[in-house]
C-alpha atoms as one frame of an Amber mdcrd trajectory, in Angstrom:
protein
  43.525 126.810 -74.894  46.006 129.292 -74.843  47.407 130.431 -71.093  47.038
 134.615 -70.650  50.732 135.865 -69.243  49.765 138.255 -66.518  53.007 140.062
 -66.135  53.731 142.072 -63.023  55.243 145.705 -63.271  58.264 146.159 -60.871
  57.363 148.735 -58.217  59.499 151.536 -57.950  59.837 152.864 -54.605  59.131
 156.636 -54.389  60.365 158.595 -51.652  58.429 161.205 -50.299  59.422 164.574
 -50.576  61.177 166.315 -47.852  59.243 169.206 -46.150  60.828 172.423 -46.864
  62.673 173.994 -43.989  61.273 176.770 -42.224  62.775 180.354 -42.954  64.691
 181.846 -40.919  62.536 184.838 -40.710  59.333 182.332 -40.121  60.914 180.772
 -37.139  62.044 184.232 -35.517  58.443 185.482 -35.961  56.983 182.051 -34.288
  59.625 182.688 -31.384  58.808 186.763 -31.074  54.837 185.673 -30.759  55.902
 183.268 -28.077  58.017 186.151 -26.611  55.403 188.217 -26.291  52.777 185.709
 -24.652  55.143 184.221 -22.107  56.275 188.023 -21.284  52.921 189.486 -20.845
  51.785 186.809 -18.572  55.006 186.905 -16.495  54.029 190.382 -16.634  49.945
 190.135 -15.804  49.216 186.624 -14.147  50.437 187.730 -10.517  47.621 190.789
 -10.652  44.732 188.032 -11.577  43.190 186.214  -8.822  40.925 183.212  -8.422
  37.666 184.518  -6.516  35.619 181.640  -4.799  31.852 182.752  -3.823  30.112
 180.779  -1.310  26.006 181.665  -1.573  23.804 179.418   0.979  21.421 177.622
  -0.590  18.177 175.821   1.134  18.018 172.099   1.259  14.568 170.437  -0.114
  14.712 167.231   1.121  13.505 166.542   4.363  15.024 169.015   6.533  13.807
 172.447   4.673  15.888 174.400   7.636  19.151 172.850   6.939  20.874 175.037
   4.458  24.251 173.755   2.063  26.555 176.496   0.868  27.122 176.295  -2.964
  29.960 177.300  -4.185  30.699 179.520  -7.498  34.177 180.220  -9.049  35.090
 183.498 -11.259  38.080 185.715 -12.069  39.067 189.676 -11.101  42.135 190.961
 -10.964  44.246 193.882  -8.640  42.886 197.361  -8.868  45.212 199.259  -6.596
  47.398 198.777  -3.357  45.121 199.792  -1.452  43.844 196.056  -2.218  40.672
 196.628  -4.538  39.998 193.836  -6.740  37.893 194.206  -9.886  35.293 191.326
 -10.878  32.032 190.682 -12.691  28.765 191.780 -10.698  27.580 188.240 -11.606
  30.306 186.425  -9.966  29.720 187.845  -6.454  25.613 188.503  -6.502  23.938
 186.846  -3.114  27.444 186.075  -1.931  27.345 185.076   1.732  31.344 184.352
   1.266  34.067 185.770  -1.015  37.602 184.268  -0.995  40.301 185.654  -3.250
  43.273 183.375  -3.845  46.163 185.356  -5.263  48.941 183.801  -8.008  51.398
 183.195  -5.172  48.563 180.260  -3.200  47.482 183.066  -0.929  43.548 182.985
   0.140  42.119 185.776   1.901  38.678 186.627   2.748  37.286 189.742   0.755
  34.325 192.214   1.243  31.992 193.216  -1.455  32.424 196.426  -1.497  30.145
 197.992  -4.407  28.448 196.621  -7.221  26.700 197.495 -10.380  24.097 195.409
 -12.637  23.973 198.206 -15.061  27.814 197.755 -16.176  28.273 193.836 -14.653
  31.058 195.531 -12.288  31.756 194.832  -8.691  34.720 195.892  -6.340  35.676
 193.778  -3.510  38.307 194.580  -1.011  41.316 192.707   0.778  43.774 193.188
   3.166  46.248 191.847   1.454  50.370 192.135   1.770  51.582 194.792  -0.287
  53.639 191.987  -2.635  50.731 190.455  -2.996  49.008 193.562  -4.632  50.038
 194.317  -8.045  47.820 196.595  -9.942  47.014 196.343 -13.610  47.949 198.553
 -16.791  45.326 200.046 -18.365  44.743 200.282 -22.042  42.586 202.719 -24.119
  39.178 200.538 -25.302  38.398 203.794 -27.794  41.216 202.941 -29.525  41.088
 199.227 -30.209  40.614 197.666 -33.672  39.160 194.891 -34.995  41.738 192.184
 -35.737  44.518 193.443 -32.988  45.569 190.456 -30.969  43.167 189.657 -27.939
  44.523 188.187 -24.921  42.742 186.540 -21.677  43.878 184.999 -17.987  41.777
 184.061 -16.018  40.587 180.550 -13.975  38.218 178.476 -16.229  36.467 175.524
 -14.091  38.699 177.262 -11.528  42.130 176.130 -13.166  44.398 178.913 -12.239
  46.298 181.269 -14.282  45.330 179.867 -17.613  46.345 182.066 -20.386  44.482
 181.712 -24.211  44.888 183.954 -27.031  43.126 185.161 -30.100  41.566 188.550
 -31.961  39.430 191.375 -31.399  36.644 190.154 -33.334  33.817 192.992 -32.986
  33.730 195.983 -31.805  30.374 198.214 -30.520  28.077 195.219 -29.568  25.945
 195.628 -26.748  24.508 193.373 -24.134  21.353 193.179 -22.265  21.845 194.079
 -18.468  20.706 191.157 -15.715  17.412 192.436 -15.478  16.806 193.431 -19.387
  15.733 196.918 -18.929  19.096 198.512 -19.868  21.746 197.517 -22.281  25.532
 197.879 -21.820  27.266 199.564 -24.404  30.508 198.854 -26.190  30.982 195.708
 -25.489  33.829 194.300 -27.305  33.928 190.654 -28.957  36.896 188.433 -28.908
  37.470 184.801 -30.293  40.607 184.244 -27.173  38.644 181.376 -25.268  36.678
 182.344 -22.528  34.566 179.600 -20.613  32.656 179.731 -17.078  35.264 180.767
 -14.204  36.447 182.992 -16.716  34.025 185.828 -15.631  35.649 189.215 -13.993
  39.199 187.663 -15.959  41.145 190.916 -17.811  41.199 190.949 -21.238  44.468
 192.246 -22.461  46.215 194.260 -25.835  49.519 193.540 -26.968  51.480 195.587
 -24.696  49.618 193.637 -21.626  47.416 196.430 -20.921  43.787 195.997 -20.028
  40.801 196.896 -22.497  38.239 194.547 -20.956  36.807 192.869 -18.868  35.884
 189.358 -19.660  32.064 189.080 -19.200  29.588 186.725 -20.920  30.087 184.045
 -23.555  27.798 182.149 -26.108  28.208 178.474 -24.695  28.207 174.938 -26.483
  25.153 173.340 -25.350  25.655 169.283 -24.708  23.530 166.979 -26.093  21.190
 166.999 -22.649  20.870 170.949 -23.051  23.138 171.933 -20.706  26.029 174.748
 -21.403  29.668 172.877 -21.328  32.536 175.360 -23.219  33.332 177.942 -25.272
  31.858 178.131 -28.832  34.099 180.959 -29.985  32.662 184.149 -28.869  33.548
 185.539 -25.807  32.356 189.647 -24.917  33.991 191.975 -22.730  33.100 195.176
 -20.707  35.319 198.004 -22.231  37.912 199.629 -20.398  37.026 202.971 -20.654
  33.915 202.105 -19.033  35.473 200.220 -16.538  37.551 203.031 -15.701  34.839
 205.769 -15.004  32.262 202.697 -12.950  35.072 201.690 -10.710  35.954 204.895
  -8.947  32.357 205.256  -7.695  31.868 201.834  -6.695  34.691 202.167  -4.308
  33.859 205.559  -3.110  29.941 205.228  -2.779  29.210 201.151  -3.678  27.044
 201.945  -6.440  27.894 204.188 -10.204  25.040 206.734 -11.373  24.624 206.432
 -14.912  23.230 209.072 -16.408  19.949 208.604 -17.989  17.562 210.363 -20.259
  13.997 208.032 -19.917  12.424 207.323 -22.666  12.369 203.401 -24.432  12.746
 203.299 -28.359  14.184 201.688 -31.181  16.985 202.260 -33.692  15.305 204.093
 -36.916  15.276 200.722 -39.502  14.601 201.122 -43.711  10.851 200.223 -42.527
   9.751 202.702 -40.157  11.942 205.457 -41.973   9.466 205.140 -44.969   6.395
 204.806 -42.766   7.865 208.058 -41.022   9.012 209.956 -44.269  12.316 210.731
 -42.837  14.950 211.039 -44.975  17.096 207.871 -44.203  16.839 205.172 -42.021
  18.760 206.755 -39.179  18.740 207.480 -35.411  17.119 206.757 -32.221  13.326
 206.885 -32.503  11.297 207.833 -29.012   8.586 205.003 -28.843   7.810 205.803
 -25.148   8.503 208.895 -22.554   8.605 208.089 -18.679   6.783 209.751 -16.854
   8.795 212.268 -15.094  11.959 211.266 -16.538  14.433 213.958 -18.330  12.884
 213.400 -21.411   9.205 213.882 -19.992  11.090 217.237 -18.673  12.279 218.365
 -21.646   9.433 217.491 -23.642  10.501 214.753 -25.655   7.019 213.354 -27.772
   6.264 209.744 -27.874   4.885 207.695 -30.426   1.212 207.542 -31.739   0.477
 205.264 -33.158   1.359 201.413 -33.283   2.400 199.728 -37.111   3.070 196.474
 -37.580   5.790 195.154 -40.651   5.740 192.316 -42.868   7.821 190.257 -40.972
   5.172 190.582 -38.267   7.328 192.835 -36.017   5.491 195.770 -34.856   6.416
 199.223 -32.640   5.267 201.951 -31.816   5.829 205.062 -34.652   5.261 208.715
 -34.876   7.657 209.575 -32.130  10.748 212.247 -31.899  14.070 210.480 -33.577
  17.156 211.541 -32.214  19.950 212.498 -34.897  22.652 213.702 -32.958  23.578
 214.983 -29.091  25.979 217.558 -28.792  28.398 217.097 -31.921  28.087 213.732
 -32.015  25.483 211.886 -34.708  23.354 209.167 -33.482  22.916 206.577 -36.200
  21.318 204.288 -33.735  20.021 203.525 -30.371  23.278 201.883 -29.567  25.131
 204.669 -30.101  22.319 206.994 -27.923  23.938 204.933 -24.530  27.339 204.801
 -26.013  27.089 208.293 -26.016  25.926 208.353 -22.273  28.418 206.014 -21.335
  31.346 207.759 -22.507  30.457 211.351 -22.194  27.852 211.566 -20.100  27.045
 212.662 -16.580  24.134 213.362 -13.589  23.516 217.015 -14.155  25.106 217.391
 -17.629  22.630 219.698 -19.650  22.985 218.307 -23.119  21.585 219.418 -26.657
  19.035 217.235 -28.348  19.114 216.833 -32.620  15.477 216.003 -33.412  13.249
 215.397 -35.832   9.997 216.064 -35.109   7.072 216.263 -37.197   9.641 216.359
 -40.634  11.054 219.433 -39.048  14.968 219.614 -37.473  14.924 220.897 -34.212
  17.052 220.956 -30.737  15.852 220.241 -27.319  17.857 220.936 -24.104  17.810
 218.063 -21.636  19.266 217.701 -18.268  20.154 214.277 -17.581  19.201 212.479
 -14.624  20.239 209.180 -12.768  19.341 205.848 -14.006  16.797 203.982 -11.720
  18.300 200.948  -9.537  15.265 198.978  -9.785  12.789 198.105 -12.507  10.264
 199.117 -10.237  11.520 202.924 -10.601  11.361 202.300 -14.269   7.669 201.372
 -14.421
């Protein structure tokens, strides 16, 4: 039997290639975007403050009259030397305690001094040293675009001054309010990661400027069901709404938004062609409150109740809203954009309408939103 020669190949060693160096221009672009983070928070972290809430809660053990503070954390930042501080609504509701620990390890007490569901605003106040009190820059929400760099401080599980980073990832969303009757308009989206303690935090453009304020997140849930981090999309109460809330909640403790009354739906493909209207566009009237500015002005409800394919149904056969003023209204979102950027108590406004397949305008005097669902019903 013949023996089989197994010959073995020499192995020539290979060297792996080296990585190619960095340009020049790469590196000074890395170093610019580091620049500009370490500047603006140099710049913006000694405005932000920590905000500790302290809400009694009732033992139910054996002692139902012995009652345990709990404690909640959140984020708000300086408003003006005069030592307002601007937070979430949320963070501060039922608060028997509110303690505001500046940048610099300073904790002072603060008062709640007005608050508003409607927006998710509140404004405490502090007598605070004037070094301690470094108001904010304000940016222009309007003029935002998607992709421009997004930028948040804030506290997270109450670890101070933590910066992240990211993009403006939506624009025009809108949120329910705490109770659900009203929406808040505008709402901007942002990837930069925002988790609990974050709430009442700034959210910040380029130049360091404020466009939001860091409001509500969609949380990872953990395997038991509970909420644990941030799942990459953060929202944020626009500036320019900010802006025009703030001033009243200092000067009265509450905002007036303007309202018109009436609930409805955005105008879909579906009930345009059960309507025959001409495209599937603008806010459709499904119900008129009773003595609201829309029962006022004679706005028409709906008449009758259809229900799609998908099994949704609503109420049709109502006025649709096309435009107020010079503005168009595509959509019901943009109906309380509208009101939150232009409008006012007392404003008389003109009403686009289609009613019946017939264009027509209605005058309506807008009135103040109810502070309770109870004045909505």
């Amino acid at each position: 039997m013949s023996e089989i020669q197994v010959s073995t190949a020499a192995v020539i060693p290979t060297l792996a290639p080296e990585p190619t160096p960095l340009s020049d221009a790469l590196i000074a672009e890395a170093d610019a975007e580091e620049l500009l983070l370490t500047n603006i928070y140099e710049r913006v972290n000694p405005s932000v403050v920590n905000i500790l809430v302290t809400v009694e809660g009732q033992d139910t053990g054996s002692f139902p009259n012995n009652l345990f503070p709990n404690q909640g954390q959140g984020s708000g930042f300086v408003y003006d030397t005069e030592g307002h501080i601007v937070t979430n609504n949320h963070v501060v509701q039922d608060a028997e305690r509110v303690d505001v620990t500046f940048a610099d390890g300073a904790t002072i007490q603060a008062e709640v001094v007005g608050t508003d569901t409607d927006s998710d605003l509140a404004v405490l106040l502090v007598n605070a040293p004037g070094e301690s009190l470094r108001p904010v820059k304000w940016g222009d929400s309007d003029s935002i675009k998607v992709g421009q760099r997004a930028i948040a401080i804030g506290n997270p599980f109450g670890l101070d001054g933590t910066l992240t980073s990211g993009i403006i990832s939506a624009l025009g969303r809108s949120l329910p309010t705490e109770n659900g009757t009203f929406r808040i308009p505008e709402i901007i989206q942002t990837d930069a990661a925002i988790n609990p303690g974050n709430s009442g935090g700034p959210l910040l453009n380029s130049q360091g400027e404020v466009i939001g304020v860091n409001t509500a997140i969609v949380p990872r849930q953990d395997r038991f069901g509970g909420e644990r981090s941030f799942l990459g999309v953060g929202f944020a109460v626009p500036a320019n709404l900010v802006k025009r809330v703030i001033p009243g909640l200092i000067k009265d403790g509450q905002y007036e938004h303007p309202w018109i009354g009436f609930s409805g739906n955005s105008v879909t493909p579906e009930i345009a062609e059960a309507m025959d209207l001409p495209k599937a566009s603008g806010a459709l009237v499904v119900e008129v409150l009773s003595g609201s500015p829309a029962d006022e002005a004679g706005l028409r409800s709906g008449t009758r109740e259809i229900v799609f394919d998908n099994g949704l149904d609503t109420t049709i056969g109502g006025d649709v809203i096309i435009a107020i003023e010079d503005e168009e209204i595509l959509n019901f979102d943009d109906l309380i954009s509208f009101l939150s950027r232009r409008g006012s108590v007392g404003d008389v406004i003109t009403l686009t309408i289609i009613r019946d397949g017939k264009e027509q305008q209605v005058e309506l005097t807008l009135g103040p939103r109810p502070h309770t669902t109870e004045e909505v019903e």
